[in-house]
DRENLONU-392455 format. One record per residue: residue in one letter; x, y, z of N, C-alpha, C, CB in turn. Coordinates in steps of 0.1 Angstrom, whole numbers, plus 5000, padded with zeros to 4 digits. Each point is the difference from the previous one (the first is absolute). Glycine has a CB too. Layout:
DRENLONU-392455
AXYZXYZXYZXYZ
...
end
This chain:
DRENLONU-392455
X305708353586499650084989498549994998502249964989
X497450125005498350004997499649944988499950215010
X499749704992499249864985499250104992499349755015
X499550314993499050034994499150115006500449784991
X499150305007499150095004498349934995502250224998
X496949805013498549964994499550135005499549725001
X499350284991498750135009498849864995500750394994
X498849605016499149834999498350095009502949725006
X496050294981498950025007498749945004501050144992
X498149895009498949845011500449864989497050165010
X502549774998500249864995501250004998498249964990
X503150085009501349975001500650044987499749815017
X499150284974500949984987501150115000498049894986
X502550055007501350074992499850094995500749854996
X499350335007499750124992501650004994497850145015
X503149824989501750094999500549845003500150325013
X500949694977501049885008499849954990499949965025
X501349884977499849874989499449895004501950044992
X496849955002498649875010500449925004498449984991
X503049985000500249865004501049985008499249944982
X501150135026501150005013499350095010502349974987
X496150025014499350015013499749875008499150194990
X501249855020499349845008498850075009502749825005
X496150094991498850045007500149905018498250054969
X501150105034499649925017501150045008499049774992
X501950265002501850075013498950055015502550224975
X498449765032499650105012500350144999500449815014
X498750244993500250125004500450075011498949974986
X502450095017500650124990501249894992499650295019
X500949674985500949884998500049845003500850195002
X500349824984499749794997501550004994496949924990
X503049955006501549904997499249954991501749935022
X498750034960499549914995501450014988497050015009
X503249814989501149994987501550115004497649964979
X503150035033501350045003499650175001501649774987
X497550315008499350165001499249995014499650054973
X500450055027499250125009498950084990502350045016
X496649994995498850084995499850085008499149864988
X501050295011499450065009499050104993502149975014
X497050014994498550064995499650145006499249754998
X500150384997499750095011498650024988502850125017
X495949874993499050084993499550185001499349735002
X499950304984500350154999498549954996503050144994
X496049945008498349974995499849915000499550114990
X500549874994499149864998501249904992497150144995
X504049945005501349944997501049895007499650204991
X501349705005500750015008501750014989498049865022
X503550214984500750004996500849905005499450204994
X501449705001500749885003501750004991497149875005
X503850135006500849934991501249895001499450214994
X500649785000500949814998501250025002498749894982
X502150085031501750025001500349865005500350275005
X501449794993501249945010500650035002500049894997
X501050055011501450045006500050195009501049804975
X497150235021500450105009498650025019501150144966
X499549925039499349995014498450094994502750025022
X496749864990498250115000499850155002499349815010
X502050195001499650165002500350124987500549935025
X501050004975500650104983498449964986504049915004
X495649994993498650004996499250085003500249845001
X499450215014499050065004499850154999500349825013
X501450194987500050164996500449974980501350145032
X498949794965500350054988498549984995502649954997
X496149975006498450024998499650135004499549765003
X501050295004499450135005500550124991499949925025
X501250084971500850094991498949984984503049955016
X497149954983499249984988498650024998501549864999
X498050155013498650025001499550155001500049785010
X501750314995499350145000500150034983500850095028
X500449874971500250054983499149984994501949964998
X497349905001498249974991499050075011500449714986
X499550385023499350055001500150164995499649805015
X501550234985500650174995499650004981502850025024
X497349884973499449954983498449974994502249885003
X497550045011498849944999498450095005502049785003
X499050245008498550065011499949885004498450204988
X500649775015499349885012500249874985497450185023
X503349724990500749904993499049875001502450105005
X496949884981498649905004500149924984497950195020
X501249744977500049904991499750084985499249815020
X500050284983499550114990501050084995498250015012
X502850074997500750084997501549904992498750195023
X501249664984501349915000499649994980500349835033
X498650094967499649994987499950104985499049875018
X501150294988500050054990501150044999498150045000
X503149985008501150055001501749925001497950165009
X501749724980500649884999501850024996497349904993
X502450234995501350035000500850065008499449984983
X499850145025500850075011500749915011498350194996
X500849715005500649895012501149964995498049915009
X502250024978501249944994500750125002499349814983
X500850335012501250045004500550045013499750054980
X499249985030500050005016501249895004497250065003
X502149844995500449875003501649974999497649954992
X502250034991501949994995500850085008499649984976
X499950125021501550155004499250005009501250184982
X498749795034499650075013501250065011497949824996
X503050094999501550005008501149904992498850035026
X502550084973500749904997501449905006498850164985
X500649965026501349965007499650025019501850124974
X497749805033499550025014500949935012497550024988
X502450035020500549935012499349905004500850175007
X499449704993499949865009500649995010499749914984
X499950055028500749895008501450135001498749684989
X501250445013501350095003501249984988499449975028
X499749984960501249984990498850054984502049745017
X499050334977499650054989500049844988501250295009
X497349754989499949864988499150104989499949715018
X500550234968499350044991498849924998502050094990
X496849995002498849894998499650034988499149985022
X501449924970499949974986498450014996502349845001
X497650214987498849994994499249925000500950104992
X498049875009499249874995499849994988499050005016
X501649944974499550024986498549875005503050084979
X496250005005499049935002499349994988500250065022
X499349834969499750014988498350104999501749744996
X497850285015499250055001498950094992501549925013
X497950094982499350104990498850035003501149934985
X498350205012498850055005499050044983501650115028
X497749894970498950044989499150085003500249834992
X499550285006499150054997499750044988500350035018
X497849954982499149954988499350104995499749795008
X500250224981498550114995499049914990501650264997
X497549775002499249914994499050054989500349885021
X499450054971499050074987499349894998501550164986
X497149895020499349865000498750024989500749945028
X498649944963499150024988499049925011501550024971
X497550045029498849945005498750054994501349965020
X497849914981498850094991498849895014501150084960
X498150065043499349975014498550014988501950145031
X497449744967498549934997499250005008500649884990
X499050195016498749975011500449955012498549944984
X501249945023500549985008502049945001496949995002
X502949944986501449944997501150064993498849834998
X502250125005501650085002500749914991500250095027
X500349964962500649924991501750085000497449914984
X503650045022501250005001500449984988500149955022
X500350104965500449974985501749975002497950194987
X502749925024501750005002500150085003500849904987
X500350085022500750115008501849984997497749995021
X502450144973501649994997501050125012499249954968
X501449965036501250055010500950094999499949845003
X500450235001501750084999500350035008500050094986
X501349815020501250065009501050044999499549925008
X501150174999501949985007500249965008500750124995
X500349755004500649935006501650085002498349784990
X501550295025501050085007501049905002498650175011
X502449884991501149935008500750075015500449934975
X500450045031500350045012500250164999501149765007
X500250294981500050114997499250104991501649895008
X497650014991498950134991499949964985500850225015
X499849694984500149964983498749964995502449925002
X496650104988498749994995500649874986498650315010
X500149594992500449914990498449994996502749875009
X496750124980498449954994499549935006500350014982
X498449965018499449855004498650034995501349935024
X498249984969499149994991499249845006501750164977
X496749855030499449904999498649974995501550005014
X497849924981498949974995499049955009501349974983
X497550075020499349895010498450034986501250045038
X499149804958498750014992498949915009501350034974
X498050035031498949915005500349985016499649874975
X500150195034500249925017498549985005502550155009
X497749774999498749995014500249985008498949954994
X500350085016500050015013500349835005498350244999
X501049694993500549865006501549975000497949924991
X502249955016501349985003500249914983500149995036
X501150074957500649914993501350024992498049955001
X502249984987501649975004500550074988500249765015
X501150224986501450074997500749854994500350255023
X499749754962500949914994501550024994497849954996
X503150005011501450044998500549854995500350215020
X500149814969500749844998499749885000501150085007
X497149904987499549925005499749965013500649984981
X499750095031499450035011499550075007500849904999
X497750055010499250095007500550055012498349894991
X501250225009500250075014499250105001502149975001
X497650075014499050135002500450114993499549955022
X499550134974500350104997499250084991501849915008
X498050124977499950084993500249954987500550145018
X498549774972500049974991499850154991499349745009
X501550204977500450114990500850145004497849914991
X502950125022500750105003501649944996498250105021
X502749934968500750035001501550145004498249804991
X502150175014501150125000501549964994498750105023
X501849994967501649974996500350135007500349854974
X500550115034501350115006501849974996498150015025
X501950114970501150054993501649975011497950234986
X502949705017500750045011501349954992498349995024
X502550074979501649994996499749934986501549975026
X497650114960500049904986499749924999501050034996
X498649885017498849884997499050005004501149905000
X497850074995498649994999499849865008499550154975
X499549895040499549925010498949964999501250085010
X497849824999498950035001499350005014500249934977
X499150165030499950005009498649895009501650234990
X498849735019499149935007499150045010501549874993
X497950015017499650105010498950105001502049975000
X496649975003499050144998498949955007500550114976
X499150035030499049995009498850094994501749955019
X497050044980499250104996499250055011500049914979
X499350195019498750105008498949974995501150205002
X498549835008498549994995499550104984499449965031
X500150024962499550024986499050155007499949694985
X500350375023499150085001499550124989500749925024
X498050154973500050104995500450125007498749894988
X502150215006500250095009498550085002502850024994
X496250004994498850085001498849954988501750215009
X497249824998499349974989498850144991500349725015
X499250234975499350154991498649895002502350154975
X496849965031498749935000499450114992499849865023
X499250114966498750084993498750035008500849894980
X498850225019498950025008498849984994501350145012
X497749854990499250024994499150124997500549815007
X500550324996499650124996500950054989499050035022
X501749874978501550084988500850025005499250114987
X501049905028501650005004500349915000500250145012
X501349855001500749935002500649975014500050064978
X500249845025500549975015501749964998497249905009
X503750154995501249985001500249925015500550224983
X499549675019500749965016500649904998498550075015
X501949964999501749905003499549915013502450224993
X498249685008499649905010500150085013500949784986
X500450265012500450085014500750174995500749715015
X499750354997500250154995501249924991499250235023
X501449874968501349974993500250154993499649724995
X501950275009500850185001500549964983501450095033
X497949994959500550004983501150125001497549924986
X503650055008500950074998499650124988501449795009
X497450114977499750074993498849924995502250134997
X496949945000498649914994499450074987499249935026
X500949994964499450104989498249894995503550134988
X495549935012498849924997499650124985499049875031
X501350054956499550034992498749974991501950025005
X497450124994498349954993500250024985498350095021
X501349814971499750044985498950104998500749784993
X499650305003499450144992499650014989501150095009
X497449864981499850014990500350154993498649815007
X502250154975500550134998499050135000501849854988
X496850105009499450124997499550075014499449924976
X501050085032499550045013500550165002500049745009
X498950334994499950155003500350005007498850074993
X501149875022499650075014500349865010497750204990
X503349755019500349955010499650025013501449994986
X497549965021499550095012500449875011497750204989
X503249835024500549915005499950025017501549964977
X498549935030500050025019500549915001498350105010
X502749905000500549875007500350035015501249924978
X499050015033500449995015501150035001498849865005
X502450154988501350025003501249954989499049965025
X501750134973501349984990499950164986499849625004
X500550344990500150114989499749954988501650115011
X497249994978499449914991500950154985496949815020
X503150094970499850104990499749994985501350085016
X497950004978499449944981501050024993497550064997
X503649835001500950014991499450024985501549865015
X498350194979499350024986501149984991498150185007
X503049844993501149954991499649864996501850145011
X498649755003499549874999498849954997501549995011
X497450114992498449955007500149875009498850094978
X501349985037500449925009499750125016502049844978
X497450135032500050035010500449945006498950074998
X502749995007500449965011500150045015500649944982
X499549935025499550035013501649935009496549974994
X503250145012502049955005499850035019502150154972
X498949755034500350045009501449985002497949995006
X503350095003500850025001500750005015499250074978
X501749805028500050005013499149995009501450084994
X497249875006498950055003499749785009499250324974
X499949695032499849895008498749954996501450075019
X498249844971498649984998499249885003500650134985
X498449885020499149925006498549944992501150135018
X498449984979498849984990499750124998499049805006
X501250224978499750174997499449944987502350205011
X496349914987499150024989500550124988498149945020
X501250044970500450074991498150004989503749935004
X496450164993498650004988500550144990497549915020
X501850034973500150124985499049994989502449995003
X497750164996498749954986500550094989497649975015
X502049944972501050104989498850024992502749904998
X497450244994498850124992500749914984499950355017
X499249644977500749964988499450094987500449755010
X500150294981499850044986499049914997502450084993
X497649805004499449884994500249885007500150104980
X499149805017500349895008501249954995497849965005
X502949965002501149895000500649965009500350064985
X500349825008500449895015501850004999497549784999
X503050205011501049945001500949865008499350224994
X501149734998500349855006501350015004498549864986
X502150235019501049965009500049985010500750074991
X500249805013499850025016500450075011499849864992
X500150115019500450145009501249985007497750075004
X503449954995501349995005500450045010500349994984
X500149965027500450015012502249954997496649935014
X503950194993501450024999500249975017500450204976
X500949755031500150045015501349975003497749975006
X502950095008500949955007499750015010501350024990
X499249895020500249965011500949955005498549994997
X502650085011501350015001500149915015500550264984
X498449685024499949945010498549915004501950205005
X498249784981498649895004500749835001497850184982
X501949795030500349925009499849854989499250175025
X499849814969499149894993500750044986497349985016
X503449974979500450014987500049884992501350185006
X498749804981499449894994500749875004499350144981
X502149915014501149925001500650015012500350014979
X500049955030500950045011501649884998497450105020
X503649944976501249955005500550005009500150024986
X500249925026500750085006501849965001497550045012
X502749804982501449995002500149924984500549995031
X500549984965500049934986501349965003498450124983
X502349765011501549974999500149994986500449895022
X500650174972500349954986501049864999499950274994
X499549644997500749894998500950034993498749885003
X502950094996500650044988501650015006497750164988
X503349885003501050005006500450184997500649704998
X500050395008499649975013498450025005502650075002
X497549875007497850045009500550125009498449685007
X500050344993500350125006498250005007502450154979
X498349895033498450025009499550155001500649815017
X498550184982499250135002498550015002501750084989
X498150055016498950025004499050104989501249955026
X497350044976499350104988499050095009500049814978
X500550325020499050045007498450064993502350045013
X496949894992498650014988499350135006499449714994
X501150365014499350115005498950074992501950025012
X498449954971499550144993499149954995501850134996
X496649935001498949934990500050124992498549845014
X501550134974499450084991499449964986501550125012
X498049944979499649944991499050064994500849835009
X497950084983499050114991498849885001501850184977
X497149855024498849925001499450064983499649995034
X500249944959498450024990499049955003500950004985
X497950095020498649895006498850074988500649975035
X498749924961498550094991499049935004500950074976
X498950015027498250025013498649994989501350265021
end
């Protein structure tokens, strides 16, 4: 019978499967470990593996191949990328692939894998207020669903007041561990309230920075190119202003006069370092002290504040799962 299914990428980790009934180091294509079998076949940068008994390598060999066209007829090209975003399709690939196949010239059924398994995906609303050179992280509040095999959506609500880039810790019960001081998460599962463990961070990177020119514009750049899903850069507009006169290098600008506000938007667009300048006609003098607000998403920026990538809930029942942090979004206030 089949223990377990893995999809295992560099360094051996565990994209798919239960971590804790991988054994690192097997041979390849096949091994013997703890009364199982492992038969391994790599696909890119992947490999798929799965954990039996009582059945022959070859019936294995074709039942990996059967499985591998089906996640490629779903998937397209079967790689760590595609494995990672498409966590639920695999579970149901996986479960229901066959229920009933020929072994060994004899019809055997192949029971489900149940699997406490869980996947998250995150959106994020982040408060930041960017001072000159320094980055003051005030809080970042969470919102997930916590899926289940069949699609069932349950809340998840977390807090991260304060992270850094340094390495430090995660207090549970009066004990230390790596991870992520002040992040809690309660996850909602069968009426009891858990807490989850387990955290890895990213680097703290900015996704972009607002430089002042010394002519009155502005410099918008990003460390590296970065594909905005949506970018909104808002200018305060003193109310008595006649006349908005504006140039920029790229994106779409416009004098909201409702708000008194010039906004400067780009949409799906890939930015690198784009300029903006404006000059405003006024009735009379006056100032305005708002600051200038930056909105954004980024539906694939790699560097996100927080990165989770596995968490176990302590609790009865626990429940493992994974978070996918793919998404940045959020609002900058900066005053120049």
């Amino acid at each position: 019978m089949i223990e377990e299914i893995f999809i295992v990428g560099e360094g051996e980790r565990v994209l798919y499967g239960d971590p804790s009934r991988y054994v690192k180091g097997m041979k390849y294509p096949v091994d013997e470990t703890r009364g199982t079998r492992m038969l391994q076949t790599a696909i890119n940068d992947v490999k798929i593996c799965v954990l039996y008994s009582l059945i022959s390598d070859f019936s294995m060999m074709e039942y990996i191949g059967r499985l591998r066209r089906k996640l490629e007829a779903k998937l397209g090209r079967i790689c760590e990328k595609s494995v990672l975003e498409n966590y639920f399709t695999l579970l149901r690939i996986v479960n229901g692939q066959e229920s009933v196949v020929v072994f060994d010239a004899k019809k055997r059924l192949i029971p489900p894998i149940v699997s406490s398994n869980m996947y998250l995906d995150v959106s994020e609303d982040m408060n930041v207020i960017v001072d000159g050179e320094d980055v003051i992280l005030n809080r970042t509040d969470g919102r997930c669903y916590l899926n289940g095999v069949f699609g069932e959506e349950r809340r998840v609500k977390f807090d991260i007041c304060g992270a850094k880039s340094s390495v430090i810790t995660y207090k549970s019960a009066g004990e230390g561990s790596e991870g992520l001081e002040g992040i809690r998460v309660n996850v909602r599962v069968h009426r009891s309230k858990t807490e989850a463990v387990r955290y890895s961070c990213s680097n703290l990177e900015r996704p972009f920075l607002m430089i002042s020119k010394a002519d009155g514009g502005y410099v918008l750049s990003c460390q590296s190119a970065t594909k905005f899903d949506w970018l909104e850069v808002c200018f305060p507009i003193p109310k008595k202003a006649s006349k908005v006169v504006r140039s920029h290098s790229s994106g779409k600008s416009v004098y909201d006069e409702k708000n008194d506000l010039l906004r400067w938007t780009f949409m799906k667009e890939v930015v690198r370092k784009e300029k903006i300048s404006y000059r405003v006609e006024m009735f009379e003098d006056c100032s305005d002290l708002r600051p200038i607000s930056i909105s954004f998403c980024i539906k694939e920026w790699k560097d996100a504040k927080v990165k989770i990538e596995r968490a176990e809930c302590v609790g009865d029942p626990g429940v493992c799962f994974w978070i996918r942090y793919g998404v940045s979004s959020g609002r900058y206030e900066i005053r120049m």
